[in-house]
Structures are given as C-alpha cells and as structure tokens.
N, C-alpha and C positions, 0 to 999 in steps of 0.2 A: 506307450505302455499303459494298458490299464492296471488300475488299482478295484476299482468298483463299478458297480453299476446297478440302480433299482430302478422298475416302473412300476406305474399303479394304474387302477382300471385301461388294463388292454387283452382283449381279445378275452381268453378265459381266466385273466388275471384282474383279477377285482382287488383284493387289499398290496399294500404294497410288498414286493418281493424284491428281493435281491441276492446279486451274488456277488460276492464277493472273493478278491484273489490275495488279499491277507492271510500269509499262515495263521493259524490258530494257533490260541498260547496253550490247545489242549495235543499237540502232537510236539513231541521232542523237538527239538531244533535241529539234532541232527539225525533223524529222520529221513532218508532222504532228500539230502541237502542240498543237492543237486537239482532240485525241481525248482529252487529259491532262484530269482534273479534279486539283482540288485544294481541301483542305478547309483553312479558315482557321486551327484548332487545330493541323493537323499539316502546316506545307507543305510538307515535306521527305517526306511520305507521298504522292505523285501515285500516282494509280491512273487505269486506262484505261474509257472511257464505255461502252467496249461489247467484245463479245467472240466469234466464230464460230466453231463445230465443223464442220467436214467432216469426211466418211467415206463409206464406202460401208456398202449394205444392212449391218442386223446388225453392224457394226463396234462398236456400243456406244457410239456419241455420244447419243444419246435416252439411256443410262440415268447417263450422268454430272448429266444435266438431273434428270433421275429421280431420282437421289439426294440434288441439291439440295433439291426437292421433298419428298423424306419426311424430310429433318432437319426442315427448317421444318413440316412436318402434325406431328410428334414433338415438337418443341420448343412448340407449341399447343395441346395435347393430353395435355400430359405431368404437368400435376396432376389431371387426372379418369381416370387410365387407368387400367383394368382389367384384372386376372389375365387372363391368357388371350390380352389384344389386341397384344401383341407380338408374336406370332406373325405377323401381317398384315404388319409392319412391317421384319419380319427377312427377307431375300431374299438368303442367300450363295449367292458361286461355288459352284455343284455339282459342276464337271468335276472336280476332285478328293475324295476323301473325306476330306481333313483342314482343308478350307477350308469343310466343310459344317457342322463343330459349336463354330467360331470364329467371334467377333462381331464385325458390322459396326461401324467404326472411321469416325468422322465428325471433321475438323476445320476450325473458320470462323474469322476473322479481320474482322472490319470495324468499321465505326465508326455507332455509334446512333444516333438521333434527339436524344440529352441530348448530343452532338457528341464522346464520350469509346470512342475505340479500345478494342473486346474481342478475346479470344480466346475458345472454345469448344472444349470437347473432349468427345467421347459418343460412348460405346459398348457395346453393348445385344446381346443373344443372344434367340433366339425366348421367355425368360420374364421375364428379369430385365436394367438396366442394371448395365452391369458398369463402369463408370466414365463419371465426370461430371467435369467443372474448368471455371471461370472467373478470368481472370485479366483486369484491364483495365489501363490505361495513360493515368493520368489528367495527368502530367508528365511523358511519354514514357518513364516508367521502370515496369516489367511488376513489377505489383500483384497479389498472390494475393486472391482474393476465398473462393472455398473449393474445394475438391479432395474427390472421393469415388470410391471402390472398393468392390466388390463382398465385403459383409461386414463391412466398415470404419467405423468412425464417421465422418459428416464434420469435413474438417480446414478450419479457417475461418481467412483470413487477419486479422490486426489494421484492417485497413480497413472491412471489413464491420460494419457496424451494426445494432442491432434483436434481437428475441429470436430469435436464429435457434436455439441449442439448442432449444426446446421445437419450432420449425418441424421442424427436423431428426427427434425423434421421430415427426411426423405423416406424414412423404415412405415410402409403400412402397417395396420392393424395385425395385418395376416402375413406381417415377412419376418425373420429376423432380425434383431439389431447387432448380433456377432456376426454372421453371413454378410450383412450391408455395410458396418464396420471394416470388416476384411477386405470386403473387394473395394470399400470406396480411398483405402488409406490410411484405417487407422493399422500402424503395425504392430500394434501388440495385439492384435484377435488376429495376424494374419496364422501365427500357428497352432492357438487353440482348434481354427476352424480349419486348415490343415491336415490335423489330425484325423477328423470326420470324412473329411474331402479323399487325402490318401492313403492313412495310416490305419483309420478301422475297417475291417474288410469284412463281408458276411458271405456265406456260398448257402445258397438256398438251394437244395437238391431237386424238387420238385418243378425248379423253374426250368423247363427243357432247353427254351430260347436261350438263356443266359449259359449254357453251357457250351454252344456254339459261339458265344459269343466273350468266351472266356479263353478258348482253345485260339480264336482269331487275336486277343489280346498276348496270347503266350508267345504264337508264331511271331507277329509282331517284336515281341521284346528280344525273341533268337536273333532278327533280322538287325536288331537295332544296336545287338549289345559287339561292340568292337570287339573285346577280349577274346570273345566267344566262351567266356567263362560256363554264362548258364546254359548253353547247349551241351557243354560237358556233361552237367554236372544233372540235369534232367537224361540225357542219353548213360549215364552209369546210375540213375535210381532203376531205368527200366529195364535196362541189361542185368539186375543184380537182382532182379523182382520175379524171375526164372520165367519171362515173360519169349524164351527165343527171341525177342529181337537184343540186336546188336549195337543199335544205338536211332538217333532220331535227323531228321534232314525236314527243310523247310524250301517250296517251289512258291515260286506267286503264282497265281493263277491266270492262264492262258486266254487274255481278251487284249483285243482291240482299244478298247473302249477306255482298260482301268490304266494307259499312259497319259488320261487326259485328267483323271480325276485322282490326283495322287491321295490325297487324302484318303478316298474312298477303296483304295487297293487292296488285295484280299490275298489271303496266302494259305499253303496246304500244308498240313504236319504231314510227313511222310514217315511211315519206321521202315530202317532198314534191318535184312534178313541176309544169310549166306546161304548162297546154292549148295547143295551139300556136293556135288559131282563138281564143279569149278570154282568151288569157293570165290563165286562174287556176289557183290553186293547188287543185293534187290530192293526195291522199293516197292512198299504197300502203302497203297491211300488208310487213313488211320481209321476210316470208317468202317474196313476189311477186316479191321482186329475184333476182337470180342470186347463184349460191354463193360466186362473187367478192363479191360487192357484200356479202352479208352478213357475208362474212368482214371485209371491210374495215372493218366498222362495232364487229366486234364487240372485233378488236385495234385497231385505230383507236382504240378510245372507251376500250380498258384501257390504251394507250401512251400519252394524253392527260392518264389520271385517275396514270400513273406519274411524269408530268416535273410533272406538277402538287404531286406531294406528294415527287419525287424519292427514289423506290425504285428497286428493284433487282428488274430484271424478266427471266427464262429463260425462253422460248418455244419449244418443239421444233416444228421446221420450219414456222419463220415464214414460207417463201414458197409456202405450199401456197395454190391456189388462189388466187395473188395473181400479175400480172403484175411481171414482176423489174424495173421502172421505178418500179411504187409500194414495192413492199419495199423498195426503193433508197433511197427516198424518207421511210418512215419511221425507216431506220439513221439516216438524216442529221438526224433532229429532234434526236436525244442526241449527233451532234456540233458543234452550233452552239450555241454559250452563252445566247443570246438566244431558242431555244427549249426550253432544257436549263439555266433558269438558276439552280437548286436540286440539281443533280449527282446527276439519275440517271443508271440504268444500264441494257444492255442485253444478255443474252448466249443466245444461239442457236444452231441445228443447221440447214442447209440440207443441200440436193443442191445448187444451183443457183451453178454454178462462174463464174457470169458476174460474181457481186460478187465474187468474188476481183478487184481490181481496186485499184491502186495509188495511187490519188487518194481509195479509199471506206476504205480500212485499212492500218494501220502493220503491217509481220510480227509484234510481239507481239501485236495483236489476232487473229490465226488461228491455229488450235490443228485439230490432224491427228491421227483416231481412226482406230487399227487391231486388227486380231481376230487373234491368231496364231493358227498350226493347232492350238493346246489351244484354243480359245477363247479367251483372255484379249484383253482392252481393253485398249492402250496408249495415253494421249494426251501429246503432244508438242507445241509451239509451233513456226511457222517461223521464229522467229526463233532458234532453234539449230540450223539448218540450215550447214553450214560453209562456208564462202567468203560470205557472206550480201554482196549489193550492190543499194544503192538503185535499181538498173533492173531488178532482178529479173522477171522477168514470172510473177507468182503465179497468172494462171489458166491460160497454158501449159503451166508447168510443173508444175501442182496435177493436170493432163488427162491429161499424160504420164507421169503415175504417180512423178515424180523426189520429191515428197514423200510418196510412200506413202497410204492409203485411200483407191485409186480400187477398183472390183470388177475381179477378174480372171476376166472372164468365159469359159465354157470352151464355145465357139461350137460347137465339132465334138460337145459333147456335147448338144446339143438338135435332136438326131438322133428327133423323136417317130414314131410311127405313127398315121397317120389312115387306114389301111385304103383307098390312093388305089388303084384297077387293079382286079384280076379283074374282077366282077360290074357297078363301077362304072363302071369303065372306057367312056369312050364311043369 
C-alpha cells in the first residue's frame, strides 16, 4: 500500500514533487468514504484507493508516473547492477546546467506485504548511488534500519539483524544495499524490497512491447490459476463491457519446439463468440478484436490480477482507447470494498475531464500538473485550492482553466500554408 511518494530532479521535474494518498484534513471525512482504505495495523494511517493526474500536452504528468516506475525497475535491479547502467536510469532536469550534474532524489513511504510501514530514501547520479536509507515503523515509532552516503560506511540501526557487515562489504558503489540485503539473507528487507519486486506495478502505455508482453503474463496466470477463479472473473468484465464476446479461453501455441523449452512456452488469449444460427462457440484470436477490445483485456486482466493480490498500480492514460463509461467503470472496482477487498490501489494520468466528476472522486484524489515557461513540472492537489466547497464542479471548473493544466492553445498561431490559389486555384 502506498502512503506517499516524492522525486526531485527527473525528467521535467526539477524541484521536488509529490503525491501524496493521505486524505486531506481539507475534505470532510465523510466525503466519500469509501475511497478511504485502511490497514488493520495502522488505523490512524487511512490512505486513499486511487488517485488521478490531469494536465495538459507535456505538462509532465506521464513522468511523475515515469518516475514511480524507474524507482521500482531500480529498487529490482539494484543487486545485479552493473558499472555503466546507471546512466539509463539517471534522467535530470536539463533546462538548467546545475540541475544536470545533481542526483535524482526518490522518496516512498508505504506499507509491505509483512503489514509493517517503511520509509525509503534513494539517490543515484548517472554512476554511482549517492544515498540509500530505510527506516520502518513497526510500533508506530520510526526505526532506523540503515542509512548509507556516498563514500561512507553503512550505518546500521540496532533493529537490523543478520550479518549485514560482511553484506555491506559485497554492495558496489553502483548496487543497492536493500536489493543485496534481500537477496543475500538479511530478512527484514526481504519485504520492503518485495514490495518494489511484486507489489508496485506501472503499465506504461506507450511501450508497445510490454503489452504483448503483459497479455503473455495474463494467459499465463489463467493457465496457472487452479480455481479457475480469474478466468471467470476477467471473462465477465468483458461480457459485461457490451464487448459481444461471451467470455475468454487460453490455447498454448502450436510448436514443436516449445515442449522442449518449458519455460519458454507461449500461449494465445482467445475470445469466445456465439454463432447466432447454431449458437456455438467460436473462437477469435484476440488480435481479430478491435484496439478497444484488446486494450480492455489487457488492463482489464492486470487490474483484476492487482485487487486480486492488492497492489498499487500507476497507469499513464488509462483511458486511451477505452470508452469513458468503462474506464469509469474500472476506477470504481478499487472503490468498492467488495471488489477491492485486500486495499489496492490505483493511480493514473488522463486527458479525459469527463471523470472529474463529483460522485467518481473526493478533491484529494485529483492532483493538477503544470509546465512553467522554464519547463518545470509543478503538481498540486485540488484540494488546496482556497475557498474549497462540496458543490465544487470539478470538470467545469478543471475546462475553464480555474485549476490550471488545461493547454493554452495559441489558435491564431496555426496559421499553416497549403499553397491554396494561384495554379490551384479553380
């Protein structure tokens, strides 16, 4: 479960931002109360289920997500890393030249799988991490677990257990010491970094590969899950999504080869259809559906496998190719208890100002990116918006620019030439 999350110099984020899934003490309590989870160790901790970025083009909402995204690849990654591969990883503000050779500044906040509150602090320059900390909160009272600097020995708290000195000699410059900790034995970071490993999840829309290779993950998990629970339960989101099909079916795919490499086996979502003359069941390869339909199945079937294991899932522009009645439709899976009833989480980047919408989100769940004229990202919540009133009209006022990140588009200047008249001219 997250609680928090800031970074500082990344990408078009130069000072530090954050967001934050603590209600605001500026929106009623009962408000929408129902968006609250609340975890039985800390109930005085309520954090919110889900959470959405507006902005316009380039404003830098995609890379707050973005960011999320490469702590968690970092934080997985970060006992086998190699000389050199930081550089991939490191993406500072360029607009100025003193934010270009200063390190990206990460810090998270949430609560593990073993049900015990961390903090996290990481900060890394294109060669080397320049600072690591874990601190957790196993009595609600913030526990040093260990602290490290760039050149420094680590400083290890009394709580920490295990031979972490000699761990400590094996961590390069460039790896981490929670990641090398984890995998080497020590068990108290095995579920801080757990966390990163299986519980924060990002879906990067743009990346085309990864969507293929998300659908291969899904089938997978149909193939794997005995109950057969989650093939129900993805075959009645798409039947009920007025998508004509009737439910979903999984083939492995027809080689030779892949009985030799089981590992390596590959399998095909199939949806099924009914003849309308013989009412039987047909089978369509899922490539045959439309870009909607396959989009649906493919977040459909990662938002199912999330409330299923109750992770924390970031989606940049979850309503791409989806009509804004089902994207509606899947917010509301993570605000209903009964289908959200292991507290995950959701949090997203649209254009699509039609869910700004008073019944779908409390104003600390929307949060408003803008681009100043140096470039910088600012994000801000509306619920610190001043005079703040429960009839507020959030998508009016979100259209009319009164909270900032709409595009200010400059009509008079798309003034093009298409060479209309002379020769052409009829």
């Amino acid at each position: 479960m997250l609680i928090e999350f800031s970074v500082t110099n990344f990408r078009s984020i130069k000072n530090e931002q954050t967001l934050s899934l603590l209600p605001s003490s500026r929106v009623r309590k009962n408000t929408l109360d129902n968006r609250l989870l609340v975890h039985k160790r800390y109930p005085q901790t309520e954090t919110l289920a889900s959470a959405v970025v507006f902005g316009a083009n380039a404003s830098g909402k995609s890379n707050l997500l973005r960011a999320l995204e490469a702590l968690s690849v970092i934080v997985q990654e970060g006992h086998e890393s190699a000389i050199g591969e930081g550089a991939k990883a490191y993406v500072p503000f360029r607009l100025d030249r003193f934010s270009r050779d200063l390190p990206t500044e990460f810090y998270i906040r949430f609560i593990a799988i073993d049900g015990i509150q961390y903090e996290y602090e990481l900060a890394r320059d294109a060669e080397n991490i320049t600072k690591e900390a874990l601190y957790a909160y196993p009595k609600n009272r913030r526990v040093k677990l260990f602290e490290r600097e760039q050149n420094i020995p680590v400083v290890f708290g009394k709580k920490l257990k295990g031979d972490k000195q000699s761990i400590a000699r094996h961590v390069m410059p460039y790896q981490l010491f929670l990641a090398k900790g984890a995998q080497l034995g020590l068990e108290q970071l095995r579920a801080p970094w757990e966390f990163f490993k299986n519980h924060l999840r990002a879906y990067i829309l743009y990346k085309s590969v990864y969507d293929d290779a998300l659908l291969q993950g899904i089938a997978k998990h149909i193939v794997n899950d005995e109950s057969g629970r989650f093939l129900n339960n993805l075959s009645q989101l798409v039947n009920n999504a007025d998508t004509g099909i009737k439910g979903i079916d999984v083939i492995q795919e027809d080689s030779e080869l892949m009985g030799l490499f089981e590992g390596r086996r590959r399998y095909q979502i199939k949806t099924i259809h009914h003849s309308e003359d013989e009412d039987q069941k047909v089978l369509f390869d899922l490539k045959e559906e439309s870009i909607g339909t396959r989009k649906l199945v493919a977040l459909g079937g990662l938002i199912l496998r999330v409330l299923e294991a109750g992770d924390t899932l970031a989606i940049d522009e979850l309503d791409q190719s989806m009509h804004p009645h089902l994207t509606r439709a899947l917010i509301k899976l993570f605000h209903n208890p009964r289908t959200n009833p292991r507290r995950a989480q959701l949090i997203f980047s649209t254009h699509d100002a039609s869910l700004l919408n008073n019944d779908l989100f409390r104003f600390d769940q929307v949060f408003i990116s803008e681009r100043s004229e140096e470039g910088v990202t600012e994000i801000s919540s509306v619920s610190d918006v001043p005079n703040l009133k429960k009839e507020l009209p959030l998508e009016e006022w979100y259209l009319t620019g009164k909270f900032g990140g709409t595009p200010a588009i400059n009509q008079f200047g798309l003034d093009f030439d298409f060479n209309v008249g002379g020769d052409h001219e009829k």
